[in-house]
N, C-alpha and C positions, 0 to 999 in steps of 0.2 A: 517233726513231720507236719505239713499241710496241706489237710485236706478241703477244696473248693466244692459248693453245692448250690445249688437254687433249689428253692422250694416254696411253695406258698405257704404263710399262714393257714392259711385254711385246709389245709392236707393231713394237719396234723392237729392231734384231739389236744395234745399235752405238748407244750411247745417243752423243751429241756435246751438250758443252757450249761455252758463250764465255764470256772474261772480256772485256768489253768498255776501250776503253783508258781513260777515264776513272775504270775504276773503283779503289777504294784496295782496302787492308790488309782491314781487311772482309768484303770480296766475296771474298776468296783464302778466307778462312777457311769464308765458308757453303758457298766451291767444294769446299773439300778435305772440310769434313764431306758435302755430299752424294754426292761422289765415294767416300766411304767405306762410305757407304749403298749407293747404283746397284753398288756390287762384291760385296756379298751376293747381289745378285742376278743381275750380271752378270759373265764374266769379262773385258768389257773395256771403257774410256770413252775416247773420244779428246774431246780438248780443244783447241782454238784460244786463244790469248792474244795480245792487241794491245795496240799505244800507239802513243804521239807520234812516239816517237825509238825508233832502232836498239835501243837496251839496254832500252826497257821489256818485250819480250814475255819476254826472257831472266830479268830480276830479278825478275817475276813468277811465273814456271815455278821458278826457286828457294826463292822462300819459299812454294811449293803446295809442293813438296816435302820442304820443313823442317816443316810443319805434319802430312804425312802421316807423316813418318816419327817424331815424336814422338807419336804417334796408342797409347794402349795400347790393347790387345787391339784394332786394325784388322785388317783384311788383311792379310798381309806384298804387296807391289806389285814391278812391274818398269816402266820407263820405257823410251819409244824414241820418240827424236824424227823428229819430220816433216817435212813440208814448212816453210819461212821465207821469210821476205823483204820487200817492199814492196810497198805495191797502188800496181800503176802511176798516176801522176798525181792521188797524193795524198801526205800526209805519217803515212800510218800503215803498222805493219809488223804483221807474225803470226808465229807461231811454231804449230805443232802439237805436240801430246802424244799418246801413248797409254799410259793406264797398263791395267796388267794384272795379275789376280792372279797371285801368282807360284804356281805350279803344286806 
């Protein structure tokens, strides 16, 4: 399913992103550059990340990480995890993020 929106930044208190579970390597990286963007202007993004299996929302959430944190002149960030788990009666899981500039 695709769904199309416009919206400002500014309309919204808590910008939220997803990395959906199919997605690769790639999509981590457009994620953490625009996460690095949305924290110029906001101080905080929470993010959802999903897959298949138990470990993909985790191995995900690690290499957003390794990407942000080799990031020169980015933000400096702080993490803190969410909510996890499985959607009932299916075979995919989530994980939530929020990062935050660190103050």
């Amino acid at each position: 399913m695709r769904l199309e929106y416009t919206f400002e930044l500014g309309q919204v208190e808590v910008p939220r992103l997803a990395v959906e579970a199919v997605e690769g390597i790639g999509k981590v990286f457009t994620l953490a550059t625009l996460v690095l963007n949305v924290l110029d202007a906001k101080p905080l993004v929470e993010l959802v990340f999903h897959g298949l299996n138990p470990e993909d929302p985790g191995r995900k959430i690690e290499a957003f990480k390794r990407i942000v944190e080799d990031s020169d002149g980015g933000p400096a960030v702080v993490y803190e995890e969410g909510a996890g788990g499985a959607v009932p009666g299916s075979s995919s899981y989530y994980q939530w993020l929020r990062v935050r500039r660190k103050a």
